[in-house]
C-alpha positions in Angstrom: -29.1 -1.7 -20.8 -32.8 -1.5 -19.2 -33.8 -1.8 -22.8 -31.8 -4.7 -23.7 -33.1 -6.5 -20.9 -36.8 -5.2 -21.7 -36.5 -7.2 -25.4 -35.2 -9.9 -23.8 -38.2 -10.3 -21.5 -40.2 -9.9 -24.2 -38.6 -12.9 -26.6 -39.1 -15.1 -23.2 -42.3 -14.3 -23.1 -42.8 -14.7 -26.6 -41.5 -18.4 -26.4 -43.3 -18.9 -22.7 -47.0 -18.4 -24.9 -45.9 -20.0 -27.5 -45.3 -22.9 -25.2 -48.3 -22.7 -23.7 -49.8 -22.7 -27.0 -48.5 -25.5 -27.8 -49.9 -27.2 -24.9 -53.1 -26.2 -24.7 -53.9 -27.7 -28.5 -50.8 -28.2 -30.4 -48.6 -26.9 -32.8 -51.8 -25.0 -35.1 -51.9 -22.8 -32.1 -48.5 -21.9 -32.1 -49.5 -19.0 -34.5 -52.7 -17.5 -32.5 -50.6 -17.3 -29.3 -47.5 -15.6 -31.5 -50.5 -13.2 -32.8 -52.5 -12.9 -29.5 -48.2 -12.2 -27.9 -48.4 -9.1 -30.6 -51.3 -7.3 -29.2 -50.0 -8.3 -25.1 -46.6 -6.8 -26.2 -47.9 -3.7 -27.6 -50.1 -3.0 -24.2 -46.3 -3.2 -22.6 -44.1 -2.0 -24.6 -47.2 1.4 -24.4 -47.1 0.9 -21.0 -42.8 1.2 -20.8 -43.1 4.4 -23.2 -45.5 5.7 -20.4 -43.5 5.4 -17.3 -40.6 6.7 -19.6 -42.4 10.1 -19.4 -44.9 10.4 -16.8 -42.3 8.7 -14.3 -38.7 9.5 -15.8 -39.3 12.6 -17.2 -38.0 11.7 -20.9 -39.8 13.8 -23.8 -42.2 11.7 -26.6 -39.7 12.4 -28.9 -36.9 10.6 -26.6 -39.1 7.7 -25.6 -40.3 6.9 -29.1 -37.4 5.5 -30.7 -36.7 3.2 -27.8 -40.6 2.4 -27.7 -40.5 1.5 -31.3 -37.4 -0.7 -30.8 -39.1 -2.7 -27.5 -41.6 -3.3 -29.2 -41.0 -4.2 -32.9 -37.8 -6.3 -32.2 -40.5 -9.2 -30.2 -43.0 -8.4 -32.3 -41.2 -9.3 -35.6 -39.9 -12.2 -34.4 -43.6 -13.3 -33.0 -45.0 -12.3 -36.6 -42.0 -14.4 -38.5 -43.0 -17.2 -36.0 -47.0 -16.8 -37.0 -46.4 -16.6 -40.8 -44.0 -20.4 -40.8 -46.8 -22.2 -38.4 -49.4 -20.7 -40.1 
């Protein structure tokens, strides 16, 4: 559940700086925020994996899968996103 909600954040976030991209300079911006919201989520989803096993306790090998799902899910949406407005 704490991971569905974690992907979720990250789509709203995803559309929050693509917003703001939008209204800083328009819709040719769109696709440097949706690129610039790859390399924010990565520093996250990193940081997640982290507390996962400094924090939790999990193993790499437990916190990997779900750091690779966190993270690709916004990601590939954002990179979809920055290929059409691009």
């Amino acid at each position: 559940m704490r991971s569905l909600l974690i992907i979720v954040g990250g789509l709203v976030l995803l559309g929050i700086s693509l917003l703001v991209g939008r209204w800083i300079a328009g819709p040719p911006t769109m696709g440097i925020a949706a690129k610039v919201f790859i390399g924010v989520w990565l520093f996250i989803a990193l940081y997640n994996m982290w507390a996962g096993i400094a924090r939790a306790g999990y193993t790499l090998a437990e916190e990997f899968p779900i750091f690779l799902a966190i993270f690709l899910i916004p990601a590939a949406v954002a990179a979809f996103i920055a290929w059409k407005v691009s």
